[in-house]
C-alpha atoms as a printed R data frame, in Angstrom:
    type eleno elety resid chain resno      x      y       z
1   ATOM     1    CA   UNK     A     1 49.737 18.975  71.422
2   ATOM     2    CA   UNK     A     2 47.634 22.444  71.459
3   ATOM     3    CA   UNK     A     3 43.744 21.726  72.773
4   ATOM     4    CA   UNK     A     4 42.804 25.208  71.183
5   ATOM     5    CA   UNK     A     5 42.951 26.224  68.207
6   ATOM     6    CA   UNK     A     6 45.082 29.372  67.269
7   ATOM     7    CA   UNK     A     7 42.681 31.787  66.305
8   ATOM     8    CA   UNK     A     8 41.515 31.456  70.131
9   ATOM     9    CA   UNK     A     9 44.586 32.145  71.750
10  ATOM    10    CA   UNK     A    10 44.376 36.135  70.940
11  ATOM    11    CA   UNK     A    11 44.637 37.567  74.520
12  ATOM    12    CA   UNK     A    12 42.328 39.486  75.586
13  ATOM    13    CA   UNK     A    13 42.766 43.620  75.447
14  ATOM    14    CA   UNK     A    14 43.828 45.165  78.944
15  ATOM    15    CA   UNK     A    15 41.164 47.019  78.963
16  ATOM    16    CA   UNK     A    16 38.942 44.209  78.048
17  ATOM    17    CA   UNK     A    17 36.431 42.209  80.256
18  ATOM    18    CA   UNK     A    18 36.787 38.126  79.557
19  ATOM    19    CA   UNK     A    19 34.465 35.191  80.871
20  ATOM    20    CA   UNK     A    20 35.451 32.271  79.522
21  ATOM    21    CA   UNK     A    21 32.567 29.303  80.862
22  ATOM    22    CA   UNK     A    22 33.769 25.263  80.555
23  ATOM    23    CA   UNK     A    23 31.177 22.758  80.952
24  ATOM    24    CA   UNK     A    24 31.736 19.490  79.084
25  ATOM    25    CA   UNK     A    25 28.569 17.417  80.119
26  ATOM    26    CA   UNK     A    26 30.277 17.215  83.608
27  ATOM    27    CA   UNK     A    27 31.788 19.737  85.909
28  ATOM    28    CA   UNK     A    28 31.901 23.342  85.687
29  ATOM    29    CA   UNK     A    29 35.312 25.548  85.347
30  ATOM    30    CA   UNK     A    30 35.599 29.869  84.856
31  ATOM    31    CA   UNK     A    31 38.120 32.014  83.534
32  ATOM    32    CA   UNK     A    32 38.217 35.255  83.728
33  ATOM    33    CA   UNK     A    33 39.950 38.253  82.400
34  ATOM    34    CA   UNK     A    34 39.274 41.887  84.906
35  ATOM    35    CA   UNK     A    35 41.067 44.820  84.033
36  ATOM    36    CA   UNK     A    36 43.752 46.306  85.997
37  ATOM    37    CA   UNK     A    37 43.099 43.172  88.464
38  ATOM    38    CA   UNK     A    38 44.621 39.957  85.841
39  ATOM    39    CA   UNK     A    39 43.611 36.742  85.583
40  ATOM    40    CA   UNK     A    40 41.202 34.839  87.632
41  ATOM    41    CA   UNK     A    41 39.334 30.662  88.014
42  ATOM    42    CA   UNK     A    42 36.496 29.903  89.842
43  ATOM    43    CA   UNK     A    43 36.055 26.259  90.288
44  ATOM    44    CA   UNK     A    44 37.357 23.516  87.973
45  ATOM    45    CA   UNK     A    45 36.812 20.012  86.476
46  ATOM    46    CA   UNK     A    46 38.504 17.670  84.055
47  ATOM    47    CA   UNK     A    47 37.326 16.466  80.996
48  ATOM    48    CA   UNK     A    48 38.665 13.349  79.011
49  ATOM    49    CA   UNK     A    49 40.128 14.154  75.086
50  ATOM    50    CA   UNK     A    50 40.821 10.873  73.518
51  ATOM    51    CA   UNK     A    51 43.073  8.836  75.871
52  ATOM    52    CA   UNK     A    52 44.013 11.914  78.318
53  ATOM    53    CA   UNK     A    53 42.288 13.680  81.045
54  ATOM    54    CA   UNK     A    54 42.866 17.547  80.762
55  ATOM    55    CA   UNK     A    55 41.483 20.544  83.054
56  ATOM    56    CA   UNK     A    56 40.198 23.120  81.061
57  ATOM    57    CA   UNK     A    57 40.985 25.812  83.117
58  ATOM    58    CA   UNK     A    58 44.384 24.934  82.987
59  ATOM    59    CA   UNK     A    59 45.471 23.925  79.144
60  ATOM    60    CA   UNK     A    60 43.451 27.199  78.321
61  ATOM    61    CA   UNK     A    61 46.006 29.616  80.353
62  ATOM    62    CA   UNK     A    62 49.016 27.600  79.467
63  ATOM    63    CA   UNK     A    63 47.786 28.247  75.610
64  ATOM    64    CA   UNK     A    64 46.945 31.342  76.089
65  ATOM    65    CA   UNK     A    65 49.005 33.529  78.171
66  ATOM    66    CA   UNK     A    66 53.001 32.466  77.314
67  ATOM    67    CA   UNK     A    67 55.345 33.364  77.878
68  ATOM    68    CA   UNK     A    68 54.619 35.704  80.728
69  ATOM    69    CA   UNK     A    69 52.510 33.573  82.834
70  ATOM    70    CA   UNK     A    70 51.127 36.752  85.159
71  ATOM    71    CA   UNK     A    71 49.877 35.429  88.485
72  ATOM    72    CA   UNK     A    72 46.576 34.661  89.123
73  ATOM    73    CA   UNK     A    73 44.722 37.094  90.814
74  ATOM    74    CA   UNK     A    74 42.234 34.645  92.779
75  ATOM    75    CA   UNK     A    75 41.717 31.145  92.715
76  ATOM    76    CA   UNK     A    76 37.898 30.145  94.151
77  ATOM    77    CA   UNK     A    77 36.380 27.459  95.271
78  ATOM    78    CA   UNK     A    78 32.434 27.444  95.671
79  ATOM    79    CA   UNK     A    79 31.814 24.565  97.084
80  ATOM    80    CA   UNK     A    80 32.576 20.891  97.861
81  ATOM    81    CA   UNK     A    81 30.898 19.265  94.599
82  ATOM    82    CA   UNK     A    82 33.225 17.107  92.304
83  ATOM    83    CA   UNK     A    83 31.911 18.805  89.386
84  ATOM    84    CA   UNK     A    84 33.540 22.131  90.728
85  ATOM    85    CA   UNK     A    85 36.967 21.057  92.451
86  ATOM    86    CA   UNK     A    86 37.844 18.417  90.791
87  ATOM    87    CA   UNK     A    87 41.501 19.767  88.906
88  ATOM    88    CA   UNK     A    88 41.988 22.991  91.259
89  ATOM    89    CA   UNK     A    89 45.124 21.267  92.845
90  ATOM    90    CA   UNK     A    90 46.284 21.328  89.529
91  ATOM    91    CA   UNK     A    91 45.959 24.555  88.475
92  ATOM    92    CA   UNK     A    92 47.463 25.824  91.953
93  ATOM    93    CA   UNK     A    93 49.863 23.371  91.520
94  ATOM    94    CA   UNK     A    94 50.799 23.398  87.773
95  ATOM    95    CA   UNK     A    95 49.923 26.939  86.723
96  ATOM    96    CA   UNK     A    96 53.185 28.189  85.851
97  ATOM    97    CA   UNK     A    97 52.937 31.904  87.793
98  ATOM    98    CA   UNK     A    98 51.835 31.199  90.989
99  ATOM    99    CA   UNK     A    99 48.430 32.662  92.792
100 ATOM   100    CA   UNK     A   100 47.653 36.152  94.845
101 ATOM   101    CA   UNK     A   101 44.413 34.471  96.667
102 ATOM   102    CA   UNK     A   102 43.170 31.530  97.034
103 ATOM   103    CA   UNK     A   103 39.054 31.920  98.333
104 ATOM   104    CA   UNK     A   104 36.769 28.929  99.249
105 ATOM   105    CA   UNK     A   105 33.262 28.628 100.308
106 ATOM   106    CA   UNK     A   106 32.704 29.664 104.345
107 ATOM   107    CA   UNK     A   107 32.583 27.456 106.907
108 ATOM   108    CA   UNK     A   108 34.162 23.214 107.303
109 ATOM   109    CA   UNK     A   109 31.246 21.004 105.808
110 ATOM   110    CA   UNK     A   110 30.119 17.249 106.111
111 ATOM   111    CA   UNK     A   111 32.699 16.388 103.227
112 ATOM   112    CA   UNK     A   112 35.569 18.051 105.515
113 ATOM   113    CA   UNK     A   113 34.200 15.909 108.849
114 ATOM   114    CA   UNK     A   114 34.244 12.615 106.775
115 ATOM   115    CA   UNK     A   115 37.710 13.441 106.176
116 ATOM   116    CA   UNK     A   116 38.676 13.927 109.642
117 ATOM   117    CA   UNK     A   117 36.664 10.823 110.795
118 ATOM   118    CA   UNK     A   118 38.908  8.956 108.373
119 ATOM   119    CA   UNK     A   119 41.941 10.376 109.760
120 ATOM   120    CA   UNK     A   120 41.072  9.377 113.379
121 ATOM   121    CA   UNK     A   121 40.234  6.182 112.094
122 ATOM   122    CA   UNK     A   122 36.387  6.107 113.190
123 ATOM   123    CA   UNK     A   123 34.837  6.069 109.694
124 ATOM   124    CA   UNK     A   124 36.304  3.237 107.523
125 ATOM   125    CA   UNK     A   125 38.579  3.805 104.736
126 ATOM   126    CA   UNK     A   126 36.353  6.355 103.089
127 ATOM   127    CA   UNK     A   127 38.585  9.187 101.716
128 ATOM   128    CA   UNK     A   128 37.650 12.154  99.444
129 ATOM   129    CA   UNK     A   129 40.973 12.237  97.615
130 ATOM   130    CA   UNK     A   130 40.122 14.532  95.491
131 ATOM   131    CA   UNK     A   131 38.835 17.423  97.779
132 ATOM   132    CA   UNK     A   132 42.015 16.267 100.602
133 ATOM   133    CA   UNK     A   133 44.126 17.436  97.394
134 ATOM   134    CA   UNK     A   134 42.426 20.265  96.333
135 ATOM   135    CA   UNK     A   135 43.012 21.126 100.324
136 ATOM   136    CA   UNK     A   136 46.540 20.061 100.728
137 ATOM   137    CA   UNK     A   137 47.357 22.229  97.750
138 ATOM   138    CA   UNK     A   138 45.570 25.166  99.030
139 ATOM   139    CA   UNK     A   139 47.675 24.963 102.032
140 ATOM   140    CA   UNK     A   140 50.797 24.797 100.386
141 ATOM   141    CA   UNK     A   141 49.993 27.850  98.389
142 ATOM   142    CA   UNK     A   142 49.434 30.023 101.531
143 ATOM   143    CA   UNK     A   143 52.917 28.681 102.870
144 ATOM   144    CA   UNK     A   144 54.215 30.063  99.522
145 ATOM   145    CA   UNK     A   145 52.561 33.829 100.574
146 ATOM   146    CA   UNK     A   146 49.168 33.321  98.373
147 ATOM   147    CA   UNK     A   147 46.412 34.622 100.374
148 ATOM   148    CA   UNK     A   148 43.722 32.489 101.881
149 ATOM   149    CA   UNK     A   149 39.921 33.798 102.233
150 ATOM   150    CA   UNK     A   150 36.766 32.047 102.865
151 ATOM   151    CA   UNK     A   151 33.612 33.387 101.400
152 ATOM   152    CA   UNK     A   152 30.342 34.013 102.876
153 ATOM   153    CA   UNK     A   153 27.411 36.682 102.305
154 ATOM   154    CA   UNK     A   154 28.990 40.004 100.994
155 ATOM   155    CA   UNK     A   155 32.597 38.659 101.760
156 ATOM   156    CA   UNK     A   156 34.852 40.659  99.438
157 ATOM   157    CA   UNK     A   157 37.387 38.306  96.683
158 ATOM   158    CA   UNK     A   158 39.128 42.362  96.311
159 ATOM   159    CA   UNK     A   159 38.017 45.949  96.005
160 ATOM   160    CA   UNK     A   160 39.802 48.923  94.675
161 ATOM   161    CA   UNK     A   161 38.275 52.437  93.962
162 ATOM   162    CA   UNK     A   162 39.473 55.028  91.796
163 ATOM   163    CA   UNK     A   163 41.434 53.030  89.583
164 ATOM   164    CA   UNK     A   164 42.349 54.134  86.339
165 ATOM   165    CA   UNK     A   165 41.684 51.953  82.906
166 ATOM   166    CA   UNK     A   166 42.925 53.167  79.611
167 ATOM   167    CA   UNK     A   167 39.983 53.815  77.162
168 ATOM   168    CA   UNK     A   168 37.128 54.462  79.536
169 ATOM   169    CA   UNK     A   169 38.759 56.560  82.773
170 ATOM   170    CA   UNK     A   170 38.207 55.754  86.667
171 ATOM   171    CA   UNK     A   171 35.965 53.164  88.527
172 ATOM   172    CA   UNK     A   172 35.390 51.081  91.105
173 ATOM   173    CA   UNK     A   173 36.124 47.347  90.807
174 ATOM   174    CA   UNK     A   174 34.852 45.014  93.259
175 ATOM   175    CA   UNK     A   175 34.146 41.230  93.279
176 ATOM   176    CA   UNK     A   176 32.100 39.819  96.009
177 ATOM   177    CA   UNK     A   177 30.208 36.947  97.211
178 ATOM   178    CA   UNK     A   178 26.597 36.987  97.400
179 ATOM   179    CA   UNK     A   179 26.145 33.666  98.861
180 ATOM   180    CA   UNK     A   180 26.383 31.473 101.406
181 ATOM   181    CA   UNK     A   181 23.973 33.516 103.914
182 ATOM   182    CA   UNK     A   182 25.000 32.627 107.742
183 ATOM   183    CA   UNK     A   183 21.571 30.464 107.986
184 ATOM   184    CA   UNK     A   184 22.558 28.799 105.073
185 ATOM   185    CA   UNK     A   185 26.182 27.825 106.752
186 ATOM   186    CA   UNK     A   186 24.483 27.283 110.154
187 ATOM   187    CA   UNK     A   187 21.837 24.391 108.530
188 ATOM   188    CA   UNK     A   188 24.837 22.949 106.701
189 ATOM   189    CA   UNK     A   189 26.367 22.428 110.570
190 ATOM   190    CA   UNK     A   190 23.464 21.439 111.335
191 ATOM   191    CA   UNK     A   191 22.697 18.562 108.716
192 ATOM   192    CA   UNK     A   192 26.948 17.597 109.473
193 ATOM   193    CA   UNK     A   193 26.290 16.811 113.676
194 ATOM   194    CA   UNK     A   194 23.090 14.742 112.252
195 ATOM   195    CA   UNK     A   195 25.435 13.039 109.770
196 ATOM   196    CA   UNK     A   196 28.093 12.240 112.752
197 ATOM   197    CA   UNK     A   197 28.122  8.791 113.495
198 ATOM   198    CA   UNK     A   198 28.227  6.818 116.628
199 ATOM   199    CA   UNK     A   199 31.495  5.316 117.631
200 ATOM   200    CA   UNK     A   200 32.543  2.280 115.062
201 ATOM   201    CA   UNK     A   201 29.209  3.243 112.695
202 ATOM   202    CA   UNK     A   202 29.042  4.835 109.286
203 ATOM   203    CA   UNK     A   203 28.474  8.255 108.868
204 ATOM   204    CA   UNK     A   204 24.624  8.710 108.227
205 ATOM   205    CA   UNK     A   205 23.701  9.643 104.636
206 ATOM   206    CA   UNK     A   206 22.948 12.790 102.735
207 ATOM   207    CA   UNK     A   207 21.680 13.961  99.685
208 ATOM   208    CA   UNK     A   208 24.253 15.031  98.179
209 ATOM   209    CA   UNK     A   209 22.649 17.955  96.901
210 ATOM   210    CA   UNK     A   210 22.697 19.423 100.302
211 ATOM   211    CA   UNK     A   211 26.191 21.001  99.477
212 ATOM   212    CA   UNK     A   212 24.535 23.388  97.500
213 ATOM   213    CA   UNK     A   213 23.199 25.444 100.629
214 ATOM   214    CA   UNK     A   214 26.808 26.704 100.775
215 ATOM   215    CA   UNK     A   215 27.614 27.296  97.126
216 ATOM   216    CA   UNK     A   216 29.449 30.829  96.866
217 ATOM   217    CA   UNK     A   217 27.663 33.167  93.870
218 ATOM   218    CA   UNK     A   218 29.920 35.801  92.578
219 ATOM   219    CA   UNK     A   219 29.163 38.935  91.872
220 ATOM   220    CA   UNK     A   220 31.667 41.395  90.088
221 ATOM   221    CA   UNK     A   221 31.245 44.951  88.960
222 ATOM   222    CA   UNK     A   222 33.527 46.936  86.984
223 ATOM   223    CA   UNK     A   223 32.792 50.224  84.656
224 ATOM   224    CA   UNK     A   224 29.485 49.904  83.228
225 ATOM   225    CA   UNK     A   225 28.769 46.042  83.823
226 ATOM   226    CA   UNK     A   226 28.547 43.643  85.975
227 ATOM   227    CA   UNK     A   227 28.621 39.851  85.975
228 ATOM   228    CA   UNK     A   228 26.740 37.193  88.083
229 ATOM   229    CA   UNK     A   229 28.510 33.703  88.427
230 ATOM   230    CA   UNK     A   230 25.424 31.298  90.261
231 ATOM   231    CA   UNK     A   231 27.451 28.526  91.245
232 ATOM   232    CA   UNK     A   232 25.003 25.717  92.134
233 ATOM   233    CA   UNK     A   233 23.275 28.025  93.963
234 ATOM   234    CA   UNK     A   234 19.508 27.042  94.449
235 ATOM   235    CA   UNK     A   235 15.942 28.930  95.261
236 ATOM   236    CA   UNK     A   236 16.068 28.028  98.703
237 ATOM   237    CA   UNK     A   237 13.387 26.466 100.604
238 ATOM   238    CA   UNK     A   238 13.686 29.190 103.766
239 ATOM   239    CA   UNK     A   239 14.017 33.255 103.014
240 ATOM   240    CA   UNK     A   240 16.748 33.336 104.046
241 ATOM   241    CA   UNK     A   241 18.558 30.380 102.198
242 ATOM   242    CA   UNK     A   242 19.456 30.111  98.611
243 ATOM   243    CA   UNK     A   243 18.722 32.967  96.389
244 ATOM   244    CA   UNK     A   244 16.360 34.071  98.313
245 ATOM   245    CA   UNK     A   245 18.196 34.398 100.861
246 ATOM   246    CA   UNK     A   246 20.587 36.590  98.569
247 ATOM   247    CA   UNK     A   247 17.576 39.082  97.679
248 ATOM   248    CA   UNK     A   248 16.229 39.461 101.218
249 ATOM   249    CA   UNK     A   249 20.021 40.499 102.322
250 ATOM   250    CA   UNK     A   250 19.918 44.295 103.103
251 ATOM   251    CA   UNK     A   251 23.171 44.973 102.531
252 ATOM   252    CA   UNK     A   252 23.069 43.175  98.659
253 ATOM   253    CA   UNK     A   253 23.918 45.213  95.974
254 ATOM   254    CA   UNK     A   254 21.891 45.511  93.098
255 ATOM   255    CA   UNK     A   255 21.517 42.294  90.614
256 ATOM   256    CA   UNK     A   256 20.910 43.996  87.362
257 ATOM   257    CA   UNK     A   257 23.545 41.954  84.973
258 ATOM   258    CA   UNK     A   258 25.509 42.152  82.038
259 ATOM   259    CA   UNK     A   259 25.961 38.517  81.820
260 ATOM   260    CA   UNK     A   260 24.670 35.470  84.285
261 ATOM   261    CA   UNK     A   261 26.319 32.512  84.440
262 ATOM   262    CA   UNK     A   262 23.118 30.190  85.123
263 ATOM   263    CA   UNK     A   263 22.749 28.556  88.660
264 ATOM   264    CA   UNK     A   264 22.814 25.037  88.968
265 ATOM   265    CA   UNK     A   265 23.107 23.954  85.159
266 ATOM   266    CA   UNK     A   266 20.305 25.610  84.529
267 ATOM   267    CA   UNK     A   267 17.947 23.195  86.754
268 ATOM   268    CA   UNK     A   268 14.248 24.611  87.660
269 ATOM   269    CA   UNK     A   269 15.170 24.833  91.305
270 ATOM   270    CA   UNK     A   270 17.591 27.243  90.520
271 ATOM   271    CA   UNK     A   271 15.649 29.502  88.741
272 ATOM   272    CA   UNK     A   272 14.175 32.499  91.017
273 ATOM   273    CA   UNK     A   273 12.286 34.226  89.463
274 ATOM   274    CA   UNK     A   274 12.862 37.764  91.791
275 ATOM   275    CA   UNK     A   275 16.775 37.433  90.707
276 ATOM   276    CA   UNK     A   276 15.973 37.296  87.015
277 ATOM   277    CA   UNK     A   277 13.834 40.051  87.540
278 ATOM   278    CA   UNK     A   278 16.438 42.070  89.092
279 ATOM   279    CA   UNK     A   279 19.209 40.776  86.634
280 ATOM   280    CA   UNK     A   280 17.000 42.137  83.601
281 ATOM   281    CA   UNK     A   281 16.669 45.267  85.603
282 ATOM   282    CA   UNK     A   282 19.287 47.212  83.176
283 ATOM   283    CA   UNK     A   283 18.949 44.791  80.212
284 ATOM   284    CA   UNK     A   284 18.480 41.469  79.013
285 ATOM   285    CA   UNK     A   285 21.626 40.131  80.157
286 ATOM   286    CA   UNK     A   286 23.619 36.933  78.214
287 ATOM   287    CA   UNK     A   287 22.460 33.936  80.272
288 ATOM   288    CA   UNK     A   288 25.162 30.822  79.944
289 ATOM   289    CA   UNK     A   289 24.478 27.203  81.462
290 ATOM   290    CA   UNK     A   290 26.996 24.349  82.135
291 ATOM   291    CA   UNK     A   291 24.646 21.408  81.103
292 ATOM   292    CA   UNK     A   292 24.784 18.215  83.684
293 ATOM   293    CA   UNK     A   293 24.808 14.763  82.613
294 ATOM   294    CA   UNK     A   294 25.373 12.063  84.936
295 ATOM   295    CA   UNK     A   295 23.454  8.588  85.254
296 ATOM   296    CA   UNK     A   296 19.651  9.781  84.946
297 ATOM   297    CA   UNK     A   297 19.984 13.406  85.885
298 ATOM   298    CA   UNK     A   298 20.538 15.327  82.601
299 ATOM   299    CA   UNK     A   299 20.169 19.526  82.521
300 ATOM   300    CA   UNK     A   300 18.956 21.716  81.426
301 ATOM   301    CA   UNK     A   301 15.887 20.004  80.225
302 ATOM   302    CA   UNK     A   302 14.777 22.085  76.914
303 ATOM   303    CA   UNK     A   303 11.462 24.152  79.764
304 ATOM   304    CA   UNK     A   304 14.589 25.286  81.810
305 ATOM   305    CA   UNK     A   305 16.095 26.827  78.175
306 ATOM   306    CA   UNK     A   306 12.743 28.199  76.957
307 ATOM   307    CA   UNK     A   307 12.440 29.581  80.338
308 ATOM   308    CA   UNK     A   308 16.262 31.246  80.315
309 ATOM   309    CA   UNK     A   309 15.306 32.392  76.654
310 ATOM   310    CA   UNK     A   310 12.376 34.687  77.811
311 ATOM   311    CA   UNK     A   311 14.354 36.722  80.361
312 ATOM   312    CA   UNK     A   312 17.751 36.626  78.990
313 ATOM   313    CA   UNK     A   313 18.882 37.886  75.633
314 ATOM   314    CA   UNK     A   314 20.386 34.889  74.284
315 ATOM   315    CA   UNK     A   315 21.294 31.984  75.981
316 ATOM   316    CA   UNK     A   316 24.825 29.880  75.701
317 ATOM   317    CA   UNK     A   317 25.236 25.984  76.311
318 ATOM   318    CA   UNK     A   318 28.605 24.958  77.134
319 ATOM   319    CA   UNK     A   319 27.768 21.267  76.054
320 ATOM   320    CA   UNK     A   320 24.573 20.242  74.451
321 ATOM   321    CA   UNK     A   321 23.397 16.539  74.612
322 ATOM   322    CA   UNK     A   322 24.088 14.273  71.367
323 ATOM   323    CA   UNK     A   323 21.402 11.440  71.917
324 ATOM   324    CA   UNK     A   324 22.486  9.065  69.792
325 ATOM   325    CA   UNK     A   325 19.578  7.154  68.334
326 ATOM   326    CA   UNK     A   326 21.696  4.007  66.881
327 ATOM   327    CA   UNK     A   327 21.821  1.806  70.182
328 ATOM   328    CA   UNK     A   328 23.330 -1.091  67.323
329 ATOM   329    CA   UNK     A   329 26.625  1.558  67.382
330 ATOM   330    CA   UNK     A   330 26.839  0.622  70.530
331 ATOM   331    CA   UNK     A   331 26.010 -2.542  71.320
332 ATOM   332    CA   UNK     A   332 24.920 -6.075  70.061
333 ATOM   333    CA   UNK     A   333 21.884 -7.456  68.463
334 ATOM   334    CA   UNK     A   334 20.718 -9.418  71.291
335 ATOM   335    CA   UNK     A   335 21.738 -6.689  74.203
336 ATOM   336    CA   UNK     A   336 19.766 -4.099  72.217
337 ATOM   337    CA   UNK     A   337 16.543 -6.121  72.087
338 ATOM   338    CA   UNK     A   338 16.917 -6.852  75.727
339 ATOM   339    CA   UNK     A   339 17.111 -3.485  76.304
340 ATOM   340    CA   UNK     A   340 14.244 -2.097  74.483
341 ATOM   341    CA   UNK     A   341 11.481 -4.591  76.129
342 ATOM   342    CA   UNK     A   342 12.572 -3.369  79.316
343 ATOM   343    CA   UNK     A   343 12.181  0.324  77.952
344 ATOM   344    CA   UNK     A   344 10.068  2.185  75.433
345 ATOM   345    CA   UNK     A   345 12.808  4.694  74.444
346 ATOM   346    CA   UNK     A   346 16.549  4.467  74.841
347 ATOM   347    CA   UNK     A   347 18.932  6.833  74.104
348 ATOM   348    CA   UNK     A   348 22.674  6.760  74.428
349 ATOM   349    CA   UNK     A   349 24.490 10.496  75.564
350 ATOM   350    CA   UNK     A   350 27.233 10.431  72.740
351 ATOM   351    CA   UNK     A   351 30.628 12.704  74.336
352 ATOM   352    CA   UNK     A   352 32.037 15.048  72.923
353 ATOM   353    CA   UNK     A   353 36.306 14.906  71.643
354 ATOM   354    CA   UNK     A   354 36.257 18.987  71.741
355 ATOM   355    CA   UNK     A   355 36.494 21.189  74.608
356 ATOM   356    CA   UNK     A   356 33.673 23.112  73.994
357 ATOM   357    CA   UNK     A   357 33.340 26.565  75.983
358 ATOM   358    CA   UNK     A   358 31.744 30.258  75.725
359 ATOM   359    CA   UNK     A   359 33.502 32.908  75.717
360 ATOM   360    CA   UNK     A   360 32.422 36.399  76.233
361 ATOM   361    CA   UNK     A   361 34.724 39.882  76.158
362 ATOM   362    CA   UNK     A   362 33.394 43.760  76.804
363 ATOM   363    CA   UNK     A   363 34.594 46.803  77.176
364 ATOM   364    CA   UNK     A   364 33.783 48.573  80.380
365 ATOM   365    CA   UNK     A   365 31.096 50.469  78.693
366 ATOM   366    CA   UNK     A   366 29.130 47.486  78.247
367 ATOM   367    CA   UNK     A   367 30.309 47.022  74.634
368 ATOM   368    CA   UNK     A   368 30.343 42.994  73.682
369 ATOM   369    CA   UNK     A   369 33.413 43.066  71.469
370 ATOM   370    CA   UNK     A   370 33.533 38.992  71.749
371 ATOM   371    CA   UNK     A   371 30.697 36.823  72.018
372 ATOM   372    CA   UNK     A   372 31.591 32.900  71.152
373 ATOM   373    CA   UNK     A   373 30.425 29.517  71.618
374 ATOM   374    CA   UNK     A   374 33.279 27.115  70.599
375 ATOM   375    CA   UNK     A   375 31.633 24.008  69.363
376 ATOM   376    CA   UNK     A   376 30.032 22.066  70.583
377 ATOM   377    CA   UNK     A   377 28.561 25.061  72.537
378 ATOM   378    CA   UNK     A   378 26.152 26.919  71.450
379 ATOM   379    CA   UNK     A   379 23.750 30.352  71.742
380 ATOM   380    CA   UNK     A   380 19.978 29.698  71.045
């Protein structure tokens, strides 16, 4: 049974820009159309639709694209989060065309050494089965000829010059990682030989939002525009880590932006200042954030919007919260009342049945010739 609805599975124009930005309440997952370059993801997640678990990513090309199924140009991977590669084996393994590249973020992290612990049998039975697929499939794709890249500070996903695109005439296109800068990598080592364990101990804990210090941003400039993808990438607490680590670069290009896809769902520790002032350099770009809801961490809270709204010309939610207000929906007389003298205010995070998303097409002049938010997204 179709997920989309027909009148979204109009293809875009070749000479047409698409960024098409999933983020049901839980993971993150881009699609995007380039010009004379084809069809791209970065990251992925899976989402549940009544009694089946889909990736996004995935049903969307299937529905779209038949019956040609072009490769995809690049596959990428920004870093080891859940909410990001959950569902990439799939779409390497499922998507019917095959993949040119396959990119992930630079450098083997703490999730890669519990891994290996496991397989030597020092740490337990702890295994990431989700990331040793999204691994294992990666390596079968470069056995099939898809070509493997890791990403670090200015690493280039591809770069042609002088290429010709009906409608608007020769340009550069280049799409290249801004992100992870090599102190950035080097305190992510660092953090994994802390978080090695002695022999026959557990590994030592970490926050586990310590994998953002590697998160790739994307950067991609074609024609007239250009597109920043943030990732989960966050301020950064040294100059040269997180975006500010990005700015301080002297080989980064400018940041002035068409479009930003918001770092970090949108959280305040992932908004710098200096980068939206760079991004708005040009214009008020279109500023889209994959909201976060997991056990008491919800984002963005309604300051991070009102913040995004005064730099940005509108902003896009891929999945705005539904607090349901009727706990007695829910639950029974007695657990309610329990409930609400052990807290003032309860609210219940209602999903969502639809696979909400954003979707956003230009022309390389900078024209928007598409600008949707499929509920339940949304532009404020």
């Amino acid at each position: 049974m179709p997920l989309f609805l027909e009148k979204l599975l109009r293809p875009p124009n070749k000479n047409e820009v698409e960024i098409s930005v999933f983020g049901p309440g839980y993971g993150e997952s881009i699609v995007l159309h380039i010009p004379e370059i084809g069809w791209g993801v970065v990251d992925s997640c899976i989402t549940r639709i009544g009694n089946t678990y889909v990736v996004p990513a995935l049903n969307y090309l299937l529905e779209l694209l038949p019956p040609t199924f072009p490769r995809l140009a690049f596959v990428v991977l920004t870093h080891p989060h859940k909410d990001h590669y959950e569902g990439i084996e799939k779409v390497l393994r499922q998507y019917p065309g095959g993949t040119e590249r396959v990119c992930r973020y630079d450098g083997d992290g703490i999730r890669e050494l519990k891994l290996y612990l496991t397989q030597q049998r020092v740490a337990g039975n702890y295994v990431l089965r989700g990331l040793v697929d999204v691994f294992k499939a990666m390596e079968e794709a470069v056995k099939s000829g898809t070509q493997f890249r890791r990403l670090g500070e200015m690493a280039l996903v591809f770069d042609l010059k002088n290429v010709s695109v009906e409608g608007y005439g020769k340009t550069d296109i280049r799409m290249m990682a801004l992100s992870p800068s090599a102190t950035s990598s080097q305190k992510y080592v660092e953090m994994l030989f802390k978080a090695f364990p002695q022999n026959g101990k557990p590994i030592f804990p970490i926050n586990d939002e310590a994998h953002n210090l590697i998160s790739v941003a994307l950067l991609l400039d074609i024609g007239d525009i250009q597109v920043i993808l943030g990732s989960d990438v966050e301020n950064g607490l040294q100059a040269n880590t997180g975006w500010n680590g990005i700015i301080s670069n002297k080989d980064c290009p400018e940041l002035w932006a068409n479009l930003v896809k918001v770092s970090h769902h949108g959280s305040e520790n992932g908004f710098n200042p200096l980068a939206w002032e760079q991004h708005c350099r040009k214009m008020r770009p279109l500023a889209i954030v994959t909201s976060f809801r997991q056990g008491k961490t919800i984002l963005p809270k309604n300051e991070d919007i009102q913040n995004l709204k005064k730099v940005s010309h509108k902003v896009g939610l891929t999945s705005p919260l539904r607090l349901e207000k009727n706990l007695y929906k829910y639950y029974p007389r007695d657990v309610v009342s329990s409930l609400l003298n052990r807290a003032r205010y309860v609210r219940i995070v209602e999903p969502t049945e639809k696979i909400g998303f954003i979707r956003t097409r230009f022309l390389l002049d900078g024209t928007i010739t598409e600008s949707r938010a499929e509920a339940p997204s949304c532009w404020y």
